[in-house]
C-alpha positions in Angstrom: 0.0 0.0 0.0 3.2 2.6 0.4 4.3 1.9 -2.6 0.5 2.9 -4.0 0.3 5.5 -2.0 3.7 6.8 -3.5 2.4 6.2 -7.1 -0.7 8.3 -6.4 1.5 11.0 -5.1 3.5 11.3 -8.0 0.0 11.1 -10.3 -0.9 13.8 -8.3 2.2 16.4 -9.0 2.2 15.3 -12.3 0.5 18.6 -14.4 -0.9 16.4 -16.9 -3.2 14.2 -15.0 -6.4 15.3 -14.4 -8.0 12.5 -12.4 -6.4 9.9 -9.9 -7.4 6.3 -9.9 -6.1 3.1 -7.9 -2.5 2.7 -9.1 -2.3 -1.1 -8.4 -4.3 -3.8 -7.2 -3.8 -5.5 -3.7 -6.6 -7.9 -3.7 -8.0 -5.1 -0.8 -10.9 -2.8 -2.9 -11.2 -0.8 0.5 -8.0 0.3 1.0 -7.0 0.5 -2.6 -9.1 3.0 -3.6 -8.9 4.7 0.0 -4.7 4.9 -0.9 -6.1 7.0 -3.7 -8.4 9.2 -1.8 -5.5 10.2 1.2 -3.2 11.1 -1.2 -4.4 12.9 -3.9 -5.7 16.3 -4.1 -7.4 15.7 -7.5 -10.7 14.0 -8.5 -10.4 10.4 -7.6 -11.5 7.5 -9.6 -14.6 5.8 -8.0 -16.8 3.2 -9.5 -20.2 2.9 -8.6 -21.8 0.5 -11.4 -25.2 1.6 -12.4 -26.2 2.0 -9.2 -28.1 5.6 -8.8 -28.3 4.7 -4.7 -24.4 4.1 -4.8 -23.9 7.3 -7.0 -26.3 9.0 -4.6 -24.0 8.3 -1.1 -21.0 8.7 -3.0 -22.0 12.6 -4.2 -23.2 13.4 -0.5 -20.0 12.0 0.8 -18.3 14.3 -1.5 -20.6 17.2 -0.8 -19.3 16.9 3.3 -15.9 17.1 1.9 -16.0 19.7 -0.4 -18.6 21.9 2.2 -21.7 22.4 -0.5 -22.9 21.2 -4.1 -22.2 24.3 -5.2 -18.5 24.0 -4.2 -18.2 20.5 -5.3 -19.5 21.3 -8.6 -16.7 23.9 -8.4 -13.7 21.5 -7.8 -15.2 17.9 -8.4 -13.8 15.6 -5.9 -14.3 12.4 -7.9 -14.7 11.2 -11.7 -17.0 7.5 -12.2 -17.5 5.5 -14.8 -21.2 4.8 -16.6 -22.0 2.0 -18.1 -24.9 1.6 -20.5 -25.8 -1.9 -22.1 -25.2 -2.3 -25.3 -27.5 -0.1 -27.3 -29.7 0.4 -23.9 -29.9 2.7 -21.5 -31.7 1.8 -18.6 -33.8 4.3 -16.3 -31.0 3.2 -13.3 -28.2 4.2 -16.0 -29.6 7.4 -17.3 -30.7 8.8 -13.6 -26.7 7.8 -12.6 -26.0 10.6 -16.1 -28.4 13.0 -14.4 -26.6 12.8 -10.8 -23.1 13.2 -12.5 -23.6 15.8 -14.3 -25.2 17.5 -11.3 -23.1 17.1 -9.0 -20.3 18.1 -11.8 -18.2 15.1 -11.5 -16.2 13.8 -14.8 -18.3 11.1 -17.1 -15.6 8.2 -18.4 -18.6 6.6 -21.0 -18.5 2.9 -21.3 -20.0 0.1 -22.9 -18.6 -3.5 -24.0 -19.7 -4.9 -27.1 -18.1 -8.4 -27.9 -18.1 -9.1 -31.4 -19.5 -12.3 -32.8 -21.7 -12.3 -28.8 -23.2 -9.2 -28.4 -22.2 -7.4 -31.2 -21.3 -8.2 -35.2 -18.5 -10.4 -35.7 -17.1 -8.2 -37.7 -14.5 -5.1 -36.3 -16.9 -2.3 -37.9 -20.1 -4.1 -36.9 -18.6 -3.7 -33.0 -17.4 -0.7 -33.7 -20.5 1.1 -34.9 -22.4 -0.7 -31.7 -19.7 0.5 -29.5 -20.2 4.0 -30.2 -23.6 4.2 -31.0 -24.1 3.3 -27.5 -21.7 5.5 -25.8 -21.9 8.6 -27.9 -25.8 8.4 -27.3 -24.7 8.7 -23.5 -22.0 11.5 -24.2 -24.9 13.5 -26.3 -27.4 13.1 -23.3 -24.9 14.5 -20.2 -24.6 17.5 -23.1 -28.0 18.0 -23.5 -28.5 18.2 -19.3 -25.1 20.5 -18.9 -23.8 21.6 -22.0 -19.5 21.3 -22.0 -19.7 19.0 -19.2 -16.9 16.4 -19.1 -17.1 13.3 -21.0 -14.5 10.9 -22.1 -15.3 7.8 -24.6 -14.5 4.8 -22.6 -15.8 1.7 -25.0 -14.2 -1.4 -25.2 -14.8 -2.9 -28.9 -14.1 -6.4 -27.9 -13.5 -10.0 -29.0 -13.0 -13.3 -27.7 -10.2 -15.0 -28.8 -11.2 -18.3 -30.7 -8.3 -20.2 -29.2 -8.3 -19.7 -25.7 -11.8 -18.1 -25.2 -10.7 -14.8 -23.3 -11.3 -11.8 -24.3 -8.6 -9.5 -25.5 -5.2 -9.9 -26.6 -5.8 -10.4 -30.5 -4.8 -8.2 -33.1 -9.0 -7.4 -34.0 -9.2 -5.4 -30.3 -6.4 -3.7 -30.9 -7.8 -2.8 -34.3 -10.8 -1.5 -33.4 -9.6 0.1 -30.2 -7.8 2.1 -33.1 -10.0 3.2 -35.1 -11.9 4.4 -32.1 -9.6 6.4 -31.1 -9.5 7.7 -34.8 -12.9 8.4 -34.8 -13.1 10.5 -31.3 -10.1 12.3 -32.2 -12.1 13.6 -35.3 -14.9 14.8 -33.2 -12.7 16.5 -30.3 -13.7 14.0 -27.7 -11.3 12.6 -24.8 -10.5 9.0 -25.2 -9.1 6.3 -23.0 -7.9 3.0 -24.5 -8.9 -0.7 -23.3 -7.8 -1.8 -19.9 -6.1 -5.4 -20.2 -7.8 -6.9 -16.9 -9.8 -9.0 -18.6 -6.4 -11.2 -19.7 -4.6 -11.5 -17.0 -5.3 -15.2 -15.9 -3.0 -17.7 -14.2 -3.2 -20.5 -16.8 -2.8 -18.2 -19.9 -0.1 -16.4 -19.3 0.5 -15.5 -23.0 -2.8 -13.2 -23.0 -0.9 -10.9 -20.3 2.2 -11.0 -22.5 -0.3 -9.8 -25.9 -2.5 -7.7 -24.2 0.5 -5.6 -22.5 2.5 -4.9 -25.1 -1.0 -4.3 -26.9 -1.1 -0.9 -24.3 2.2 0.2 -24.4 2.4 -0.1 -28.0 -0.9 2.6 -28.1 1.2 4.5 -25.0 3.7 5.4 -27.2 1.4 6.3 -30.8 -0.4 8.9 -28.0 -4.1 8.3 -29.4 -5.7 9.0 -26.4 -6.1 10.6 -23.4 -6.9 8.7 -20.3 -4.6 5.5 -19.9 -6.2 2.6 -18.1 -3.3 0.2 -17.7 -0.6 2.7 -15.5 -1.4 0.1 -12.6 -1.4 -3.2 -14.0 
């Protein structure tokens, strides 16, 4: 945990990092994210599902700390992650875009199409899913708070036929992108794929793939918001 707690420090003096998220994973959710929380000054990264009870305790905990809405809304004290279903936004999911952009916290858009499962097998089948879905979110937190902060946070995704995990095939990285392409063209933030979906003890060569996968896009500098800094 001091060895988070030094990577969130240094996250945190960095100028060009806008929002602080759990550096590394110790098996402990709790004190991970709480690492984050005691030692940055910026927005942390909290998760709270689709859950509009969650987002609701997690905005009054941050109105306490912050002293009013109004001041919160001023300097956000954390950024959270919606996640729509694929082409569907359920009433829990679009009251959770209503709280957010209330309570002026940061919107990381995501939804997780897997091609050939709940998307077109095909990379511009998922694609055009993928984004349909989140962009439709993205347009909505506009429409309630015009400039409000939004950052494209799909996951065009497929399953690899030989092992049956997802990720860590040259089709994600493919789509991931064009994504990227495609956001950069309309001026919107974007953060590429996260490899935790890989990372299992008796396929060790996904971990290998899929990380190499990130820091080949780390370098290219498609996007803004990098997932894998922890892992």
């Amino acid at each position: 945990l001091e060895v988070a707690a030094d990577m969130v420090r240094l996250a945190d003096a960095l100028v060009e990092v806008d929002v602080c998220g759990a550096p590394l994973s110790t098996g402990d959710f709790l004190a991970d994210n709480l690492v984050t929380i005691a030692n940055s000054s910026k927005p942390a990264f909290l998760v709270s599902g689709d859950s509009a009870a969650v987002m609701k305790g997690v905005i009054e905990m941050a109105k306490v700390i912050r002293g009013s809405v109004e001041a919160l809304r001023e300097k956000p004290y954390f950024a959270t992650i919606v996640s729509p279903e694929v082409l569907l936004y359920p009433e829990t999911v679009i009251d959770h875009i209503r709280l957010t952009v209330d309570c002026g916290a940061p919107i990381f858009m995501a939804s997780m199409p897997i091609g050939g499962i709940s998307s077109p097998v095909t990379i511009a089948g998922t694609l055009t899913v993928c984004l349909s879905t989140t962009l439709a979110g993205i347009v909505l937190a506009q429409l309630l708070k015009k400039g409000h902060p939004c950052v494209d946070s799909s996951f065009p995704t497929f399953m690899d036929p030989a092992t049956a995990s997802i990720g860590g095939i040259p089709e994600n990285a493919m789509a991931d992108a064009a994504r990227a392409k495609i956001c950069g063209k309309l001026g919107l933030p974007v953060s590429q794929q996260t490899g935790f979906a890989c990372f299992t003890k008796d396929r060790p060569q996904d971990a290998v793939a899929e990380m190499t996968w990130d820091l080949a896009k780390l370098t290219d500098r498609r996007f803004a918001s990098y997932w894998g800094a922890g892992t």
